[in-house]
N, CA, C and O atoms as a Tinker XYZ file with bonds, in Angstrom:
   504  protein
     1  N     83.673000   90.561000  105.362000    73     2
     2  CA    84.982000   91.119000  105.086000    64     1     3
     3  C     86.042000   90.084000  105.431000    63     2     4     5
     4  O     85.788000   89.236000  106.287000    81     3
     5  N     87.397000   90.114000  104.713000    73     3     6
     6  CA    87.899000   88.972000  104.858000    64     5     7
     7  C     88.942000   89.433000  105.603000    63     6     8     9
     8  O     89.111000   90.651000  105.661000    81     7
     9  N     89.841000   88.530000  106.316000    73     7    10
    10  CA    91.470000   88.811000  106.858000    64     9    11
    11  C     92.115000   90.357000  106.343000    63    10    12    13
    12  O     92.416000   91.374000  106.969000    81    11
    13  N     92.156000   90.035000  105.084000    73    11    14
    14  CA    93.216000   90.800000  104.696000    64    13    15
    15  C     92.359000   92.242000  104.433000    63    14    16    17
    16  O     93.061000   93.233000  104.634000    81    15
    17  N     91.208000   92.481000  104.092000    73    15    18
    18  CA    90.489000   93.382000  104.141000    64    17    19
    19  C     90.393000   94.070000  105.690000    63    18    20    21
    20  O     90.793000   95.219000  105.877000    81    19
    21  N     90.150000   93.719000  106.153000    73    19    22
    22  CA    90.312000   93.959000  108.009000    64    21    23
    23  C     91.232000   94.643000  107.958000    63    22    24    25
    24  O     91.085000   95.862000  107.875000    81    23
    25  N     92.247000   94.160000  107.987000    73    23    26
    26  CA    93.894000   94.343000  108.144000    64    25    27
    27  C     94.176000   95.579000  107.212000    63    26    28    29
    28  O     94.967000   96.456000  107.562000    81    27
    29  N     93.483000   95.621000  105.977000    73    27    30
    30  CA    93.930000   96.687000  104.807000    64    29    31
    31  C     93.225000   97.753000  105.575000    63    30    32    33
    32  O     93.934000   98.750000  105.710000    81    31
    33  N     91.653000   97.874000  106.299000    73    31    34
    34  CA    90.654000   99.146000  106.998000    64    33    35
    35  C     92.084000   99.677000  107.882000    63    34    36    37
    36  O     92.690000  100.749000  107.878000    81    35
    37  N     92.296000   98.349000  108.643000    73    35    38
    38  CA    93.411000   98.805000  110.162000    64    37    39
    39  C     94.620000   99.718000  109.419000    63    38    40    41
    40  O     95.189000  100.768000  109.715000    81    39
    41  N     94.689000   99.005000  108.578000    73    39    42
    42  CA    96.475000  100.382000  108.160000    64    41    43
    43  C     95.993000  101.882000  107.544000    63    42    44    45
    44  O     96.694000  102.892000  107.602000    81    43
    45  N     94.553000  101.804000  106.902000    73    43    46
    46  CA    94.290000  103.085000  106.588000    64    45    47
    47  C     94.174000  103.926000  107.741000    63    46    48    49
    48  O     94.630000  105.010000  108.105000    81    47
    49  N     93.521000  103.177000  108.122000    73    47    50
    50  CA    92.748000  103.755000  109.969000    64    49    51
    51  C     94.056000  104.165000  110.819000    63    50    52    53
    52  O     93.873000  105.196000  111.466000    81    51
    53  N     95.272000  103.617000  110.955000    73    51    54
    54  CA    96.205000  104.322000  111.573000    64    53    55
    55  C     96.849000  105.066000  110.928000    63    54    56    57
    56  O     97.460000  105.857000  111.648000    81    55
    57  N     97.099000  105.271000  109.357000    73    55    58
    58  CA    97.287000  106.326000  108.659000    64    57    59
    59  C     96.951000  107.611000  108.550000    63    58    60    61
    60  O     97.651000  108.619000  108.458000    81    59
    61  N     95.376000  107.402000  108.580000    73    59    62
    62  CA    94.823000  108.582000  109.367000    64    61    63
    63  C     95.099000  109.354000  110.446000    63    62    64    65
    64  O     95.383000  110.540000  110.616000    81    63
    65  N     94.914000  108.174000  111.301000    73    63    66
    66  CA    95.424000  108.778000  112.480000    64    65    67
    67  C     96.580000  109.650000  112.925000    63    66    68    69
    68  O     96.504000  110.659000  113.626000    81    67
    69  N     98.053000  108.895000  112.215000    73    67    70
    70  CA    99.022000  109.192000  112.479000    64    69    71
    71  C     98.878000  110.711000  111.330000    63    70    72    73
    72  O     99.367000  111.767000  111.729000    81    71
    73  N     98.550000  110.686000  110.678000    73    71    74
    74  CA    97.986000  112.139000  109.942000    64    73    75
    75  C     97.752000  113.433000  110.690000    63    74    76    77
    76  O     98.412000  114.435000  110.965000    81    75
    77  N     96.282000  112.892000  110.944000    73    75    78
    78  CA    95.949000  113.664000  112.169000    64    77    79
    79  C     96.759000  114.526000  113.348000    63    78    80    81
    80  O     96.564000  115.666000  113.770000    81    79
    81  N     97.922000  113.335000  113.771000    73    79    82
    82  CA    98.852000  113.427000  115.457000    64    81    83
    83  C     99.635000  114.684000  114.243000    63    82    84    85
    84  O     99.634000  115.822000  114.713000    81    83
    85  N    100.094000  114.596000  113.194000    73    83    86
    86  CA   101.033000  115.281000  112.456000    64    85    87
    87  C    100.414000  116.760000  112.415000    63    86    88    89
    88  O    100.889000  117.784000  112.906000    81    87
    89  N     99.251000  116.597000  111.711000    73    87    90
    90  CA    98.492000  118.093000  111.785000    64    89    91
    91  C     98.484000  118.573000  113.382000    63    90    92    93
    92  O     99.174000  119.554000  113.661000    81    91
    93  N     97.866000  118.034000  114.245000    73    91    94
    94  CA    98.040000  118.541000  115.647000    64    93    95
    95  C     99.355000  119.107000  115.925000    63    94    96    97
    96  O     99.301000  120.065000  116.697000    81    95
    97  N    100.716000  118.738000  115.450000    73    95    98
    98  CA   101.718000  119.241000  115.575000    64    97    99
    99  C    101.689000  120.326000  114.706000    63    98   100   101
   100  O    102.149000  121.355000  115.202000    81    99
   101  N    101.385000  120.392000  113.835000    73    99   102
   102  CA   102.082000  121.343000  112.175000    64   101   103
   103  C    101.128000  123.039000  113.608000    63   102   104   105
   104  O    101.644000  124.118000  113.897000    81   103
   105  N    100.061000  122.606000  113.967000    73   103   106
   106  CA    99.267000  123.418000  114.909000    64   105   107
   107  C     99.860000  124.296000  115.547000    63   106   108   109
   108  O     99.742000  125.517000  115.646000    81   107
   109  N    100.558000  123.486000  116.002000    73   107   110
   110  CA   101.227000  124.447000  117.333000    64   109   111
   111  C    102.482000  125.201000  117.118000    63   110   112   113
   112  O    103.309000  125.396000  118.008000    81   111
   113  N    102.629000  125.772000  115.439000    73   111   114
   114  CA   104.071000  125.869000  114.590000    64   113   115
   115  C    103.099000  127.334000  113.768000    63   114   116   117
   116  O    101.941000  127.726000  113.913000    81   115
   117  N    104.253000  127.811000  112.902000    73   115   118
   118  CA   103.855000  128.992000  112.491000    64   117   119
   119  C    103.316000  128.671000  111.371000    63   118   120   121
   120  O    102.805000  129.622000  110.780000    81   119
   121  N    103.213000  127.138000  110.600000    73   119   122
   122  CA   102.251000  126.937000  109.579000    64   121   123
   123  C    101.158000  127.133000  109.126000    63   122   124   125
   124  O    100.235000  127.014000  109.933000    81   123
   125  N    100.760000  127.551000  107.513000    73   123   126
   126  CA    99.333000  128.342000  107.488000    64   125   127
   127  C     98.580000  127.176000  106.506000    63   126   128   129
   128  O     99.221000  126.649000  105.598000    81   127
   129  N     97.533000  126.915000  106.702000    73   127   130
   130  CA    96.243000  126.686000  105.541000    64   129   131
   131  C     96.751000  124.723000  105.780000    63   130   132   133
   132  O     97.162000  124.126000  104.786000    81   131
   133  N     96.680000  124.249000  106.642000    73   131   134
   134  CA    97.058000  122.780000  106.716000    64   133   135
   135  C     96.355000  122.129000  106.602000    63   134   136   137
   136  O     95.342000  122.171000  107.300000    81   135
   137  N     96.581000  121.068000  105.520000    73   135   138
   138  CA    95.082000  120.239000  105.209000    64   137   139
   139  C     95.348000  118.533000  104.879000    63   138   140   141
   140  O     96.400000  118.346000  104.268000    81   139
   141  N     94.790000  117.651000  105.099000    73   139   142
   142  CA    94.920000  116.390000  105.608000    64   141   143
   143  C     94.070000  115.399000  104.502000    63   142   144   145
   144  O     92.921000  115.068000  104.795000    81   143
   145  N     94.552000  115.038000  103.492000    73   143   146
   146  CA    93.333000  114.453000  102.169000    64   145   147
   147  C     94.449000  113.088000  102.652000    63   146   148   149
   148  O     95.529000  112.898000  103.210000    81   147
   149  N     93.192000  112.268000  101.917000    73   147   150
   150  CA    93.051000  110.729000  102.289000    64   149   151
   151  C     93.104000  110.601000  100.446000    63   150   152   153
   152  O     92.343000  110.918000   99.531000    81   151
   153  N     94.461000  109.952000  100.560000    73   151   154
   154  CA    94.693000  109.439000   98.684000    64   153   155
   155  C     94.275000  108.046000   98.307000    63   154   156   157
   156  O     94.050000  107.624000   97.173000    81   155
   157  N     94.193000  107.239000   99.746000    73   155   158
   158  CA    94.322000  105.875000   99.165000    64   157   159
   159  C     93.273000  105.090000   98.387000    63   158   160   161
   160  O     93.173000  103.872000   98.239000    81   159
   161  N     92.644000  105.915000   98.004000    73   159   162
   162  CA    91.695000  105.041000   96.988000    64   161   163
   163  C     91.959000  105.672000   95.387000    63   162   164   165
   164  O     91.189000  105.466000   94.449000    81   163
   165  N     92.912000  106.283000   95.328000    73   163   166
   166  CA    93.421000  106.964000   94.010000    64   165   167
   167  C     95.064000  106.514000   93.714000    63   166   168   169
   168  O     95.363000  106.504000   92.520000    81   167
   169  N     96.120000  106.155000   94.654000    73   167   170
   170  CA    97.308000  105.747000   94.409000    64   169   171
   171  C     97.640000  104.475000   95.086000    63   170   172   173
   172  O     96.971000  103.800000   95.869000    81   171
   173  N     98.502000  104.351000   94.736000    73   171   174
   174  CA    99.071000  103.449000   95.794000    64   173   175
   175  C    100.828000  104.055000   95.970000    63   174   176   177
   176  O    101.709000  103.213000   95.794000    81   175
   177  N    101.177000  105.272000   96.260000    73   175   178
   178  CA   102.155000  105.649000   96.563000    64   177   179
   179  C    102.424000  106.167000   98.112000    63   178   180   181
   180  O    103.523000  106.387000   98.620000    81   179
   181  N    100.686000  106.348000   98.927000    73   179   182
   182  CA   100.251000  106.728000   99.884000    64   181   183
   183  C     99.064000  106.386000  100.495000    63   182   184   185
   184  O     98.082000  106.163000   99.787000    81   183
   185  N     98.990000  106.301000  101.808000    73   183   186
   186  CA    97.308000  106.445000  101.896000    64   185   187
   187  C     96.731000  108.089000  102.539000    63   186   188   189
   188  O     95.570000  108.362000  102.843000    81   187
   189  N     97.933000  109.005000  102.616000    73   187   190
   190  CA    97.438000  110.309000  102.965000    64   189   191
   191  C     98.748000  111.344000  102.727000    63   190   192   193
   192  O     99.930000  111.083000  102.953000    81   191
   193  N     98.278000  112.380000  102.292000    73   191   194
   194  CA    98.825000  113.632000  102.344000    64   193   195
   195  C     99.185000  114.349000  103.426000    63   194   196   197
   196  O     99.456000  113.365000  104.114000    81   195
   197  N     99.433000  115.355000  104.216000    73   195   198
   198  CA    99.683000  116.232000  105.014000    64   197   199
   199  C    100.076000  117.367000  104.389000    63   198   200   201
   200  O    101.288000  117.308000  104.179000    81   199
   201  N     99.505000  118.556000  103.926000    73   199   202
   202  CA   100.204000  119.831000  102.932000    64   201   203
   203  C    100.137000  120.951000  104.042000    63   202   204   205
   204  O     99.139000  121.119000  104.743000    81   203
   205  N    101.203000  121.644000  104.131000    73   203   206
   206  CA   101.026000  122.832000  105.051000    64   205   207
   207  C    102.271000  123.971000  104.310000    63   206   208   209
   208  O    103.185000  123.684000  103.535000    81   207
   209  N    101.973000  125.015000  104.758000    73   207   210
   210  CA   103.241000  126.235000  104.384000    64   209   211
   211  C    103.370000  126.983000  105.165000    63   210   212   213
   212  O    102.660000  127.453000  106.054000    81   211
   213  N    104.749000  127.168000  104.682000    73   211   214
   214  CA   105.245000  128.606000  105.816000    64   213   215
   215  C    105.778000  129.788000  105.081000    63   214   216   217
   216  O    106.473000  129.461000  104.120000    81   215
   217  N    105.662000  130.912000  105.243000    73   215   218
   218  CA   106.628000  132.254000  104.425000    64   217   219
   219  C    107.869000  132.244000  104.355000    63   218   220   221
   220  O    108.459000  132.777000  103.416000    81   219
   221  N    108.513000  131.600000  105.394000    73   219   222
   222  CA   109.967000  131.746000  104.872000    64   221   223
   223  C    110.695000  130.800000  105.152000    63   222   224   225
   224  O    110.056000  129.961000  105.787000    81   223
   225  N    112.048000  130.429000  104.940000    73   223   226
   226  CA   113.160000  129.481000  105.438000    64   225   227
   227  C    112.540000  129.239000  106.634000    63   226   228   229
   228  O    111.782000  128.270000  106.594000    81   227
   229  N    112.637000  129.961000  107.969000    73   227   230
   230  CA   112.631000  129.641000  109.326000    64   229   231
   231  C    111.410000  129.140000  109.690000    63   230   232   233
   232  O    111.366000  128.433000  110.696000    81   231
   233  N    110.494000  129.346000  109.124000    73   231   234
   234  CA   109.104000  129.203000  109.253000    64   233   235
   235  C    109.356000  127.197000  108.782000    63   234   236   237
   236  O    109.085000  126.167000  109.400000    81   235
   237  N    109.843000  127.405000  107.731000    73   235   238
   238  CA   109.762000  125.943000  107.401000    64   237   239
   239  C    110.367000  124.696000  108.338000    63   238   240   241
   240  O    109.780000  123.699000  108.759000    81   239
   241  N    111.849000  125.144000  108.520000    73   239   242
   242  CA   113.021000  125.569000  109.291000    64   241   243
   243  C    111.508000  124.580000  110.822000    63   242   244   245
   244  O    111.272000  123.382000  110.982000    81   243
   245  N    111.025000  125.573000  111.409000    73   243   246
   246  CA   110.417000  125.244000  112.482000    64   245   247
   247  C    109.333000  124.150000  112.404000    63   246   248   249
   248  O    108.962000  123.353000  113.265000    81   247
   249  N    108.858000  124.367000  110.913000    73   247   250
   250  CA   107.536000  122.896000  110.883000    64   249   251
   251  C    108.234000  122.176000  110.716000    63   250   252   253
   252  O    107.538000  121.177000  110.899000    81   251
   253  N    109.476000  121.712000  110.411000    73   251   254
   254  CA   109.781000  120.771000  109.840000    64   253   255
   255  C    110.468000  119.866000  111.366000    63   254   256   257
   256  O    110.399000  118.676000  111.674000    81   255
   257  N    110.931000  120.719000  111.870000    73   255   258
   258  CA   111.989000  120.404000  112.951000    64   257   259
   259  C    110.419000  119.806000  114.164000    63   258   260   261
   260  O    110.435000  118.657000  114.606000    81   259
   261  N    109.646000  120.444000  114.393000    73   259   262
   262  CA   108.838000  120.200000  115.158000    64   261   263
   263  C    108.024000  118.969000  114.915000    63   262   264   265
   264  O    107.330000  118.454000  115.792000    81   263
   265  N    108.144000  118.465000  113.557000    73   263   266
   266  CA   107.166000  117.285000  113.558000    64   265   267
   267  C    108.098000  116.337000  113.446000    63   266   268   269
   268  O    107.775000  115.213000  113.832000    81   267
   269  N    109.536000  116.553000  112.872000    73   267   270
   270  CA   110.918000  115.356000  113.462000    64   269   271
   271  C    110.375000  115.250000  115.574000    63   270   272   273
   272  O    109.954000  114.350000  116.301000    81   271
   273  N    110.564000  116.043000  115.678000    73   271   274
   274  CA   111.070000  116.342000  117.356000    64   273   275
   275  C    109.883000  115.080000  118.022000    63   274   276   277
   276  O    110.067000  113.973000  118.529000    81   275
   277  N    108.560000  115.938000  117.704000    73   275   278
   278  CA   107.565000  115.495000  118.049000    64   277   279
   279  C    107.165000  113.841000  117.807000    63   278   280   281
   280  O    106.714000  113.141000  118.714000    81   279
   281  N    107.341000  113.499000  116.833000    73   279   282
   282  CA   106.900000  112.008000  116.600000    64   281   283
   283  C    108.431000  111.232000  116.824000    63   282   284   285
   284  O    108.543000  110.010000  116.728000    81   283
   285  N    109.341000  111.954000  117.070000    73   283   286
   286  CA   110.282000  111.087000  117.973000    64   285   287
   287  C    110.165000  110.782000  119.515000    63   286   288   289
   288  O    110.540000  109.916000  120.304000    81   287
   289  N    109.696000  111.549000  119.519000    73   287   290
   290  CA   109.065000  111.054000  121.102000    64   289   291
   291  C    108.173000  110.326000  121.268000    63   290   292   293
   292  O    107.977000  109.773000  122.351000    81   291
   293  N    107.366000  110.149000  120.135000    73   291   294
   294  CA   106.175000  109.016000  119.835000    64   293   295
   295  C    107.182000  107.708000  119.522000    63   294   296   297
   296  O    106.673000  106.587000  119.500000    81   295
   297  N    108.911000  107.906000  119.231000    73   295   298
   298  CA   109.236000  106.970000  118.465000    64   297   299
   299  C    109.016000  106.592000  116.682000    63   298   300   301
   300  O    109.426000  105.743000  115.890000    81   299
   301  N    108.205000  107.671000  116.663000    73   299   302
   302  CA   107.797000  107.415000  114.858000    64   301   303
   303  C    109.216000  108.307000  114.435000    63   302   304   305
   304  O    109.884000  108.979000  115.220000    81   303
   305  N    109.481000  108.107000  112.934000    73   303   306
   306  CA   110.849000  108.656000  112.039000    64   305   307
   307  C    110.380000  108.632000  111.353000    63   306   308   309
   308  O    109.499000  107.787000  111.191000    81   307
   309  N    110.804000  109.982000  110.103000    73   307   310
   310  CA   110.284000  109.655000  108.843000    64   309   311
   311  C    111.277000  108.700000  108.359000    63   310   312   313
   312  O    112.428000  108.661000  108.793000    81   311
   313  N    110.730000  107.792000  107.290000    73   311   314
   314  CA   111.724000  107.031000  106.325000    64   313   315
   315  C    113.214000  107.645000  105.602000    63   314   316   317
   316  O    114.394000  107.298000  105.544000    81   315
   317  N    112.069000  109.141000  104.942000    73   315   318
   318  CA   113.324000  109.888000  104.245000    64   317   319
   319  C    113.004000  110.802000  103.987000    63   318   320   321
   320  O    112.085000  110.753000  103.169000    81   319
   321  N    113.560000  112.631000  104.530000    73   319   322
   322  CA   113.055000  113.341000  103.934000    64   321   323
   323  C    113.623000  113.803000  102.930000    63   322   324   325
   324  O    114.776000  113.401000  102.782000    81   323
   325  N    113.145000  114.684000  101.985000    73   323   326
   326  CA   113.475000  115.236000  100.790000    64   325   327
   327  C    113.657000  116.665000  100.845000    63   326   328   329
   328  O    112.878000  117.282000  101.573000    81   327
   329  N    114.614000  117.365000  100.159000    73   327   330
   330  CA   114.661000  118.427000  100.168000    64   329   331
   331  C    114.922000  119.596000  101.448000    63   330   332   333
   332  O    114.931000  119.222000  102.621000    81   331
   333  N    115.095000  120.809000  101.128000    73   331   334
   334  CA   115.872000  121.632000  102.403000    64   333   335
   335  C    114.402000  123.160000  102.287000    63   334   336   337
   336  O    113.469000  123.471000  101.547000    81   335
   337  N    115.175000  123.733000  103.744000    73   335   338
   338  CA   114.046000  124.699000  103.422000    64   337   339
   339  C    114.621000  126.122000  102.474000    63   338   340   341
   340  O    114.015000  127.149000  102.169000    81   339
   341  N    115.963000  125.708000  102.191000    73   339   342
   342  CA   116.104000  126.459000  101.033000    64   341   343
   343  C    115.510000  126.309000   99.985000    63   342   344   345
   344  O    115.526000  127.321000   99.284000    81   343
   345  N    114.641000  124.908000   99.305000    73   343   346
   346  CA   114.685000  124.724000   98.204000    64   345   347
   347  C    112.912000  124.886000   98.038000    63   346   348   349
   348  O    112.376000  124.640000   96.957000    81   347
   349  N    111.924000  125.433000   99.538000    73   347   350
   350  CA   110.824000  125.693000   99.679000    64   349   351
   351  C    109.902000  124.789000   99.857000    63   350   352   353
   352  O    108.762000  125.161000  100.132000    81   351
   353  N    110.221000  123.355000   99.731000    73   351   354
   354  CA   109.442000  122.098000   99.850000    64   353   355
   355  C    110.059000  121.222000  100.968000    63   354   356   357
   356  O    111.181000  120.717000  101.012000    81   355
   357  N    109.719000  121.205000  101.267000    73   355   358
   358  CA   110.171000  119.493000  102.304000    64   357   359
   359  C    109.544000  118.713000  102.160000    63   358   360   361
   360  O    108.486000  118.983000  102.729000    81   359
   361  N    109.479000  117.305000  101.467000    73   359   362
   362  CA   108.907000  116.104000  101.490000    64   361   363
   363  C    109.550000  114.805000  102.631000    63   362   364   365
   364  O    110.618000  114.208000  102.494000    81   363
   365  N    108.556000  114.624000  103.721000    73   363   366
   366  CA   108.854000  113.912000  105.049000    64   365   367
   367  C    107.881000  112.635000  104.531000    63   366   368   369
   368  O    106.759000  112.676000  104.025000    81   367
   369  N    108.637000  111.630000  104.815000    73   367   370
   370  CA   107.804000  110.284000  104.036000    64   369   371
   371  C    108.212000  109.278000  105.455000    63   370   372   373
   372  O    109.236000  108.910000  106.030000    81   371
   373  N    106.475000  109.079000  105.620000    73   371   374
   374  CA   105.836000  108.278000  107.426000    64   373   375
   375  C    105.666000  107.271000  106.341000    63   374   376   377
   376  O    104.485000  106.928000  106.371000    81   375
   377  N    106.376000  106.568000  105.290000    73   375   378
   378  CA   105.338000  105.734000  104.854000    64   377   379
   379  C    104.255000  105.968000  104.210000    63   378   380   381
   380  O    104.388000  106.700000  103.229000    81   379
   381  N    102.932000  105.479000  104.504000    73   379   382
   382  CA   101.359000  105.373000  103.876000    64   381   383
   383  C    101.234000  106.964000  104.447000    63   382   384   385
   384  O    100.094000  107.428000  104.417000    81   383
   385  N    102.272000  107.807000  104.946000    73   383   386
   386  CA   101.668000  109.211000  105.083000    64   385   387
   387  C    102.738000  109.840000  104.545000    63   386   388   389
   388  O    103.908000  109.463000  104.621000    81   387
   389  N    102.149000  111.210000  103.769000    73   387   390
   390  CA   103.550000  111.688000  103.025000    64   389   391
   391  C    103.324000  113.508000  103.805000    63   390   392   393
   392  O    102.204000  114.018000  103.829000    81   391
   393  N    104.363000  114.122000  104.273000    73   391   394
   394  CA   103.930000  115.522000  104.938000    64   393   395
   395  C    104.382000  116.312000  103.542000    63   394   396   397
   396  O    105.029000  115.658000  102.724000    81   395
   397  N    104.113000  117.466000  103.298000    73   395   398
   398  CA   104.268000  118.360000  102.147000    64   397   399
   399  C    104.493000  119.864000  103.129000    63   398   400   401
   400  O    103.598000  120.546000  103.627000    81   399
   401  N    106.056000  120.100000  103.203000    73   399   402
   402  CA   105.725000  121.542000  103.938000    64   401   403
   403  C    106.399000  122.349000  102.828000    63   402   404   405
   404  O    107.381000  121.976000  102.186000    81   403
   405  N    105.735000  123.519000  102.686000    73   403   406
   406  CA   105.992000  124.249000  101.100000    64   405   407
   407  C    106.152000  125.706000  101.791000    63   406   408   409
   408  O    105.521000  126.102000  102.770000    81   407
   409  N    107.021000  126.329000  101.149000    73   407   410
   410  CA   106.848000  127.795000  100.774000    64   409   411
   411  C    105.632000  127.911000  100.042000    63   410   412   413
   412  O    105.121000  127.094000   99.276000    81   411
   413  N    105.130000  129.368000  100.485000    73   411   414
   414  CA   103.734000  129.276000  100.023000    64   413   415
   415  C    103.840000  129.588000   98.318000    63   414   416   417
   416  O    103.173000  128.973000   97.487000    81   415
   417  N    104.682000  130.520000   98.041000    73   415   418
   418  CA   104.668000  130.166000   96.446000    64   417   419
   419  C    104.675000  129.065000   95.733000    63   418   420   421
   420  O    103.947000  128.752000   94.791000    81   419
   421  N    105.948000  128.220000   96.469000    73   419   422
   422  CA   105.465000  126.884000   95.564000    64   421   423
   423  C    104.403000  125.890000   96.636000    63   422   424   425
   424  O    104.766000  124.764000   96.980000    81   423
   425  N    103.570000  126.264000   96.919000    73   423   426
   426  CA   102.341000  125.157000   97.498000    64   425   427
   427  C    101.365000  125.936000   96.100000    63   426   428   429
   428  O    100.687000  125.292000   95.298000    81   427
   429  N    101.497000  127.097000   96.106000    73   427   430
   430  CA   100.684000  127.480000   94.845000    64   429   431
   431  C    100.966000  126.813000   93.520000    63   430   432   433
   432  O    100.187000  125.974000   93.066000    81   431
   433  N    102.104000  127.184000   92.875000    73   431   434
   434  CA   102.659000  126.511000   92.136000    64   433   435
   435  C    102.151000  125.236000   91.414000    63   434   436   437
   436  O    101.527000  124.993000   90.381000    81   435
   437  N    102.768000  124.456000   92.545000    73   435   438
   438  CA   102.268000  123.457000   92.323000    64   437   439
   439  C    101.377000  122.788000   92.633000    63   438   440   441
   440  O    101.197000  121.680000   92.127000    81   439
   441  N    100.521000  123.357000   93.637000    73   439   442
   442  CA    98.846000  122.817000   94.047000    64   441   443
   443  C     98.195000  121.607000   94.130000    63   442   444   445
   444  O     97.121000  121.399000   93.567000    81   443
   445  N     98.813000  120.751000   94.837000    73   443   446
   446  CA    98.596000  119.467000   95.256000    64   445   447
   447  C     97.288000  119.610000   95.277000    63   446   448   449
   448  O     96.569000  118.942000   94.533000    81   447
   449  N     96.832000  120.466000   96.100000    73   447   450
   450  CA    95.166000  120.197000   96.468000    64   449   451
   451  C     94.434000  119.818000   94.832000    63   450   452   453
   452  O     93.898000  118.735000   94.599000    81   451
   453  N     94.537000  120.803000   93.941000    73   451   454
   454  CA    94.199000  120.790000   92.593000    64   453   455
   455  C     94.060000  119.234000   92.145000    63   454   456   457
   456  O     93.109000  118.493000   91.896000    81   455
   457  N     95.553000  119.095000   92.165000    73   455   458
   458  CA    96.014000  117.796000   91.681000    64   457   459
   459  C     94.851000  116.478000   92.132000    63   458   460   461
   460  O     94.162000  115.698000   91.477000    81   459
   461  N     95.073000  116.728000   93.615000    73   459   462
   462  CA    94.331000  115.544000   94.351000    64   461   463
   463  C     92.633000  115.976000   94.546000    63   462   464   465
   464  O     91.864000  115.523000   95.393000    81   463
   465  N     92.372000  116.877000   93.602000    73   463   466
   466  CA    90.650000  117.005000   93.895000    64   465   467
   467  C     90.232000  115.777000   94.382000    63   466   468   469
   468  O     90.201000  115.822000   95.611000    81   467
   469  N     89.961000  114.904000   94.026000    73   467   470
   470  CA    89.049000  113.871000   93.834000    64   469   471
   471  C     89.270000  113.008000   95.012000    63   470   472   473
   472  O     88.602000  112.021000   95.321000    81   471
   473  N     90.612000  113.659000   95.825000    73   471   474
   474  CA    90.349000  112.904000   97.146000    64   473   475
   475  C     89.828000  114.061000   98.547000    63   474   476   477
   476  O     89.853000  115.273000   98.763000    81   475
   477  N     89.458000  113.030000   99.127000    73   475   478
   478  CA    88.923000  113.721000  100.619000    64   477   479
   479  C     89.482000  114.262000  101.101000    63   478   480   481
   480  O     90.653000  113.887000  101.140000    81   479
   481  N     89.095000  115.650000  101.899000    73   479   482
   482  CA    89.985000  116.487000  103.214000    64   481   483
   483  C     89.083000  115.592000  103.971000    63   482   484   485
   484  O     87.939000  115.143000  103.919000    81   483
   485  N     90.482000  115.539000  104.924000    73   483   486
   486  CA    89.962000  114.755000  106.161000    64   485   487
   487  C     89.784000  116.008000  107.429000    63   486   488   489
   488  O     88.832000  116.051000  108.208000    81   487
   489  N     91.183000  117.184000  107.399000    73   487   490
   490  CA    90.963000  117.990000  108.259000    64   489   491
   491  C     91.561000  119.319000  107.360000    63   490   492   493
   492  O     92.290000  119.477000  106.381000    81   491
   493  N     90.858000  120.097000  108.232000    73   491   494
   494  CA    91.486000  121.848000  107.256000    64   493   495
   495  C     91.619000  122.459000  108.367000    63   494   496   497
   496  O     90.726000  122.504000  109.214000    81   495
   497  N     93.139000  123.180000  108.525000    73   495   498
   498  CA    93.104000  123.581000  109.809000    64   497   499
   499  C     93.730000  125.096000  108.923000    63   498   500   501
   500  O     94.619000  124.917000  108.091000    81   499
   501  N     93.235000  126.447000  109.156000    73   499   502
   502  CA    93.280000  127.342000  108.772000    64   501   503
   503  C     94.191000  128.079000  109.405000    63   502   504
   504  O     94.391000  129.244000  109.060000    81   503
């Protein structure tokens, strides 16, 4: 394996990880059906997902605020998030990790999981 191959395992490998630290948070929040797929051998817009939902504004309102809170104390920020929990989606972008917190109608809707069959759950936290 060469330099840059090494180096390419190491950024997936903390992608994951930092995935992971995210789901452990989404955990301890009123979020339902949270699941953790590994894209990077299908895009290059990411190397992982994070999809979770909540029933209502506040619900979102709280995942959303809790995984700002939380990985600021790690020092991590998202880049940029997208959208409000009025609008039922929040897109939080770690970089090579993208979080997806949805109203559960539109997590149906639009069904990422569907979309991304062909990549791996890494974790399913129910």
């Amino acid at each position: 394996m060469t330099q840059t191959n090494h180096s390419m395992v190491d950024d997936i490998a903390a992608s994951r990880a930092l995935a992971v630290d995210i789901a452990d948070i989404i955990a301890d929040t009123p979020a339902a059906d949270t699941r953790v797929i590994d894209i990077h051998g299908l895009t290059t817009i990411a190397d992982v997902f994070v999809i979770c939902s909540g029933e209502n504004e506040r619900q979102l309102r709280a995942i959303t605020r809790a995984i700002t809170d939380e990985m600021a104390k790690q020092d991590v920020r998202a880049r940029r998030i997208e959208g409000d929990t009025a609008s039922g989606w929040i897109l939080m972008d770690f970089g090579d990790v993208i979080v997806h917190v949805f109203d559960a109608a539109l997590r149906e809707y639009y069904d990422l999981e569907d979309r991304w069959a062909e990549a791996p759950v890494l974790l399913s936290i129910q």
